[in-house]
C-alpha positions as CSV (number, residue, x, y, z in Angstrom):
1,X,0.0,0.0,0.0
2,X,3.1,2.3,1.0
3,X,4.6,1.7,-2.5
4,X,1.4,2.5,-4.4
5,X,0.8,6.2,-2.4
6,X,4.6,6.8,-2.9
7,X,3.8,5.9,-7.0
8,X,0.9,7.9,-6.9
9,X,2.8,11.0,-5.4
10,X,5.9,10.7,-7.6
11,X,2.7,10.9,-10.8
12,X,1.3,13.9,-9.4
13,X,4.9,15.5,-8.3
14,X,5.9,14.6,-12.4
15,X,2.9,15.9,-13.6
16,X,3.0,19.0,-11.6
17,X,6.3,19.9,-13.0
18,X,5.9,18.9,-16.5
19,X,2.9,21.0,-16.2
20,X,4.5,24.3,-15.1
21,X,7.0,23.7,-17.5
22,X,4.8,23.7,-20.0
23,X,2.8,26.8,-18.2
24,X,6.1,28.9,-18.8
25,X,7.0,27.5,-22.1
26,X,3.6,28.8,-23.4
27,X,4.4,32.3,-21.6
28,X,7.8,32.7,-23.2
29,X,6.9,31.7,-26.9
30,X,3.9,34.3,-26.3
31,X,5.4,37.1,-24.8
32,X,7.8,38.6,-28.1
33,X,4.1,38.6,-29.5
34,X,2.3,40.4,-27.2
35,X,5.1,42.6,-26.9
36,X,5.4,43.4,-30.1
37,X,1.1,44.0,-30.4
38,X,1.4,46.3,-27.0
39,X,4.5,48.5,-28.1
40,X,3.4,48.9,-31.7
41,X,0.0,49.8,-29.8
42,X,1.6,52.5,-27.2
43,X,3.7,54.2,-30.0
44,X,1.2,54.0,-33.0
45,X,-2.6,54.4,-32.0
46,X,-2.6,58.2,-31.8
47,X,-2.0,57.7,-35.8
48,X,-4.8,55.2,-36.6
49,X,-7.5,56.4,-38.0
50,X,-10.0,56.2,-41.5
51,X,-7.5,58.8,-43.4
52,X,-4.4,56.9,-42.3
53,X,-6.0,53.8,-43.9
54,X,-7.2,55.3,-47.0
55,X,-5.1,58.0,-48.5
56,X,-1.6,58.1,-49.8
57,X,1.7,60.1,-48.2
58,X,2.2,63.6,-49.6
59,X,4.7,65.9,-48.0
60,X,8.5,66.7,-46.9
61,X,9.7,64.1,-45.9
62,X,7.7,61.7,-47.6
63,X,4.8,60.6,-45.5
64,X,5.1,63.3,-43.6
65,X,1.5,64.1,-44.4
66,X,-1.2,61.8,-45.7
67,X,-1.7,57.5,-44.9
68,X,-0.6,54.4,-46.2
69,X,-3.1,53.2,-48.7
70,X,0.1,53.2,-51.2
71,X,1.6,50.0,-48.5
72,X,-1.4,48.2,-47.8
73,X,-2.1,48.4,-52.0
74,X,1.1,47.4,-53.4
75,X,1.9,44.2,-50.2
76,X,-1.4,42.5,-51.1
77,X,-0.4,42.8,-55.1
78,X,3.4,41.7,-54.0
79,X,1.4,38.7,-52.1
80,X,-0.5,37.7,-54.6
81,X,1.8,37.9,-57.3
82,X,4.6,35.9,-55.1
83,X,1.9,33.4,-54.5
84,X,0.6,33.0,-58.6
85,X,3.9,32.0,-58.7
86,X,5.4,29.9,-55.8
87,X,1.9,27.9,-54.8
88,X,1.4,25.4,-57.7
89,X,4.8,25.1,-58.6
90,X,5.7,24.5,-54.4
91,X,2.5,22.0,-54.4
92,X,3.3,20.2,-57.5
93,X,7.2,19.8,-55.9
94,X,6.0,18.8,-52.7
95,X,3.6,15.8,-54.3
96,X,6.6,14.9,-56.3
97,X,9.1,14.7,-52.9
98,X,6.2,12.6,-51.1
99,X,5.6,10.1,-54.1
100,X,9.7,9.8,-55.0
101,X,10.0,8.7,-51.3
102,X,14.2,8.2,-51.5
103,X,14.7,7.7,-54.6
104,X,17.8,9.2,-56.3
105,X,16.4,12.2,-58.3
106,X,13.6,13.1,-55.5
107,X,16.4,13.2,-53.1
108,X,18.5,15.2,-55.3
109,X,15.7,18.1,-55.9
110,X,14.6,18.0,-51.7
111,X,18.6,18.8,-51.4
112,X,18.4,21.7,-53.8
113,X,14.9,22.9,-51.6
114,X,16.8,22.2,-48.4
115,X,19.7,24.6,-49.6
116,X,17.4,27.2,-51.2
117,X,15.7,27.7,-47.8
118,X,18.9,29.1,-46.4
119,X,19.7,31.3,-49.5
120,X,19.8,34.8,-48.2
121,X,16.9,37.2,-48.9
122,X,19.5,39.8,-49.9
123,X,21.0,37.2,-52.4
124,X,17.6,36.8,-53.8
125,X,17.0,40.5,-54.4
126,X,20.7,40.6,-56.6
127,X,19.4,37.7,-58.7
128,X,16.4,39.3,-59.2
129,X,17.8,42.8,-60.2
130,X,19.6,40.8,-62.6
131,X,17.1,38.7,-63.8
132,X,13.8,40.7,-64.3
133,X,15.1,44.3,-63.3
134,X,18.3,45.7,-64.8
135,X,18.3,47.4,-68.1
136,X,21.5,45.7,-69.1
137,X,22.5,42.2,-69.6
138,X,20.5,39.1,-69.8
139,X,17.6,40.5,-67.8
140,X,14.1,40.9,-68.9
141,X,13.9,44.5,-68.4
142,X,11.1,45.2,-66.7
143,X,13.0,48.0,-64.2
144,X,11.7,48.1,-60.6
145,X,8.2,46.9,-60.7
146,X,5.9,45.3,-59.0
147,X,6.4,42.3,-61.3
148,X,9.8,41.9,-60.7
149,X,9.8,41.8,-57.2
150,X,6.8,39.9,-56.3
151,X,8.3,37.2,-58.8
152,X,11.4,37.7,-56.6
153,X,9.5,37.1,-53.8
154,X,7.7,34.2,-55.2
155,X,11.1,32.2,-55.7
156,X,11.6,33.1,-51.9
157,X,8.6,31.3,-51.0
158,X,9.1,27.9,-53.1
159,X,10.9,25.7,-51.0
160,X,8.8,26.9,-48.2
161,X,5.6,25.7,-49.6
162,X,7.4,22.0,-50.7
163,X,8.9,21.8,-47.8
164,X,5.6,22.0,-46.1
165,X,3.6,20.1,-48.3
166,X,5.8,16.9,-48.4
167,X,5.9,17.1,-45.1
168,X,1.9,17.5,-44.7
169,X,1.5,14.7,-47.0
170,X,4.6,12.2,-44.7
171,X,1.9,13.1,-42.1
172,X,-0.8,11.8,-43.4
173,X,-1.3,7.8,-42.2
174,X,0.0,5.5,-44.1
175,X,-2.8,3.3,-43.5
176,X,-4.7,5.5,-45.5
177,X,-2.7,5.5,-48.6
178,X,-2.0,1.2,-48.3
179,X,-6.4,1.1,-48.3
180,X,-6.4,3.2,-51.4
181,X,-3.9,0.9,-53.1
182,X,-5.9,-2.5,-51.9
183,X,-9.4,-0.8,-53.4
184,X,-7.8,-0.7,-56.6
185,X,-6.8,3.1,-56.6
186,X,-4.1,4.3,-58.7
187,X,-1.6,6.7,-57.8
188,X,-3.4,9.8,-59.1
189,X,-6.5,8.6,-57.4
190,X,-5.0,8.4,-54.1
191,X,-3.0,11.6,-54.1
192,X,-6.4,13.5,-55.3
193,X,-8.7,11.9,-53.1
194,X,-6.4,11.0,-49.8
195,X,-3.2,11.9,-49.6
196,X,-4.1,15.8,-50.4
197,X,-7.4,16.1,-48.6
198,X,-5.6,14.7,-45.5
199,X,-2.5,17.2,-45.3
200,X,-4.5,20.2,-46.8
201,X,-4.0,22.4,-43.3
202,X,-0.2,21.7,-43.7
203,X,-0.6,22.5,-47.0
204,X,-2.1,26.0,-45.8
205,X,-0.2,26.0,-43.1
206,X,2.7,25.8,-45.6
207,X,1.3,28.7,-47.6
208,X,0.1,31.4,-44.9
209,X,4.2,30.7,-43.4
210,X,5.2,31.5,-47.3
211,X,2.9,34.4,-47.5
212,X,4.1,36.2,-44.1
213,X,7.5,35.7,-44.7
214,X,7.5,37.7,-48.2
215,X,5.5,40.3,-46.3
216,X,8.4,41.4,-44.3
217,X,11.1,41.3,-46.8
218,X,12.4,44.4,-47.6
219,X,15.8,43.3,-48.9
220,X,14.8,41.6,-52.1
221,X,12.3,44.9,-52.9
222,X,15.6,47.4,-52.8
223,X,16.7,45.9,-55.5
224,X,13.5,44.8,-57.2
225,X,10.9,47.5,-56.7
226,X,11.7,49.9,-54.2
227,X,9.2,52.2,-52.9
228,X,6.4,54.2,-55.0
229,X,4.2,56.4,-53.5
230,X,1.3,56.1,-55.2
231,X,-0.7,53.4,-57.0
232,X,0.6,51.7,-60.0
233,X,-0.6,52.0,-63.3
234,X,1.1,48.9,-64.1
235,X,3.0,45.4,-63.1
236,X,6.2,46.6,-65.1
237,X,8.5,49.9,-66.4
238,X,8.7,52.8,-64.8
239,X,4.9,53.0,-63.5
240,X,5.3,50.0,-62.5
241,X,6.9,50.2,-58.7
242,X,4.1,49.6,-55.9
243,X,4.6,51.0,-52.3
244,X,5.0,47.8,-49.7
245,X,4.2,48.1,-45.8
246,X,7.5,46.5,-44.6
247,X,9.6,49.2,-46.9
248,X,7.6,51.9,-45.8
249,X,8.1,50.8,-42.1
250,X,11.7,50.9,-42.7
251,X,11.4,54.4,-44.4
252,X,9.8,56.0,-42.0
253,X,11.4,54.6,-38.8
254,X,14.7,55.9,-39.9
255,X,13.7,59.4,-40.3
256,X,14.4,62.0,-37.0
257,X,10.7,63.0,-36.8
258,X,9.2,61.6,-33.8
259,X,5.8,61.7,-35.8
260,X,6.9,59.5,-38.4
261,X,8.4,57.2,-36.0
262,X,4.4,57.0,-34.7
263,X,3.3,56.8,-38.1
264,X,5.9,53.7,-38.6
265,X,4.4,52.0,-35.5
266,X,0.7,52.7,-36.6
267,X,1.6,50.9,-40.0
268,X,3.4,48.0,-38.2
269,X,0.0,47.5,-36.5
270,X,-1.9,47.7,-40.1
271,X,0.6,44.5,-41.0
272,X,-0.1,43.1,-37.4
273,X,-3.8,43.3,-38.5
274,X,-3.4,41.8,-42.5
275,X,-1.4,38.7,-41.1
276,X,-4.1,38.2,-38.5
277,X,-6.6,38.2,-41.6
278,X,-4.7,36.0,-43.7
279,X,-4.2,33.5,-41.4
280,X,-8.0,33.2,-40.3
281,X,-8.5,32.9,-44.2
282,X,-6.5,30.3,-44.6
283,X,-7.4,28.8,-41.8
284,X,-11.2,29.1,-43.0
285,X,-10.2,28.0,-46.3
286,X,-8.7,24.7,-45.1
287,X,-11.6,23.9,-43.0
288,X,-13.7,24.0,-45.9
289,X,-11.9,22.8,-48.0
290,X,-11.6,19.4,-45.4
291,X,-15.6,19.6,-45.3
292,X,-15.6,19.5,-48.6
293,X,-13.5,16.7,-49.1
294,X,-15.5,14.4,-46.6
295,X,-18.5,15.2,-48.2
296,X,-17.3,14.3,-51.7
297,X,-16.1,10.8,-50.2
């Protein structure tokens, strides 16, 4: 009887730990979050309002008068345009990992993704100057544009999304997959109606991580688009450079005026508040999209 009350304390003394363990781990890995929501908060609210959200910077400096409609504008076209681009070609790669299994040439492209994840964003922005910017050499031309550097952006996000979908679809169980096989499925039929229905909240997962990432890149755009303080009349040339929230952060927060320092934070909470969006969409989107899928089997 002793040695069972002296188990039973030993459970509840482990648990007890293990619990406040986990109590502060949770605290830690939320803090630099709510940090970051209450300082933006303190130093930016006095600039929040309708104008801020819907009219474009005029003045000396620039911004000094006027919003950020130019930012919000020109990161949702960067977004989209980065994910036209990196989305099917990321899912499509990610399928062909998970299929390939170990084989020599699936293992040879998931080392190339591998290494592209760790590729500099600054080294990114120089291939794409060269590639789809300059006016000289081998590039298409297109000057800093909107084009060029949400494609930029777009080759940033790549191995991002098929690293996340291979991985999404490695997670889904295998027992699943083996029944397909023994009703006769092929390959196709299995990846359509199993393997991708399964792993399709990695798969957003995958492409809300993409999508956030490109948001806050500023390097790549230097070389790429730059800045533009107004609204595009078009993707490429010289009318073609769209403003982007994270550049016109970085703008702003390195000029002396205390008021555009505010007007920096106020933006950062506009971004703050577009990530929150897209990530309930997405979020939305998969849980439909797993309705769906159970409804259709």
């Amino acid at each position: 009887m002793n040695q069972v009350r002296g188990l039973s304390l030993f459970r509840r003394v482990r648990n007890g730990v293990f619990g406040t363990i986990t109590a502060l781990a949770f605290i830690l890995s939320v803090t630099p979050l709510l940090a970051i929501i209450w300082v933006s908060w303190e130093k930016g609210k006095s600039a929040l309002s309708l104008d801020f959200l819907t009219t474009l910077p005029s003045g000396f400096p620039v911004g000094s008068e006027g919003g950020i409609l130019n930012g919000i504008v020109g990161s949702l076209v960067l977004a989209l345009l980065a994910s036209a681009l990196s989305v099917p070609i990321g899912i499509w790669a990610g399928m062909f990992l998970w299929e390939g299994g170990n084989d020599r040439l699936p293992s040879i492209v998931r080392l190339f993704s591998d290494l592209l994840l760790g590729v500099p964003s600054v080294v990114w922005g120089v291939v794409g100057y060269y590639v789809f910017s300059t006016s000289t050499g081998f590039g298409l031309h297109w000057g800093f544009s909107a084009l060029a550097g949400g494609l930029t952006l777009g080759f940033i996000m790549i191995p991002i999304v098929t690293r996340v979908t291979e991985q999404s679809l490695r997670d889904v169980p295998r027992s699943y997959i083996e029944g397909a096989y023994a009703l006769g499925a092929t390959r196709w039929q299995t990846l359509r109606g199993v393997a991708l229905p399964g792993a399709v909240a990695g798969i957003g997962t995958g492409i809300l991580l993409g999508v956030l990432n490109v948001l806050g890149q500023t390097a790549p755009l230097v070389f790429t688009n730059y800045y533009n303080t107004g609204i595009p009349s078009s993707l490429v040339g010289s009318q073609g450079a769209v403003g982007d929230l994270a550049m016109q952060i970085f703008i702003y927060i390195h000029e002396p005026s205390p008021e555009m320092h505010t007007k920096a934070m106020a933006a950062s909470l506009v971004l703050l508040a577009i990530v929150l969006v897209l990530d309930l969409g997405i979020r939305f989107l998969t849980w439909g999209g797993r309705k769906f899928s159970a409804r259709q089997r």
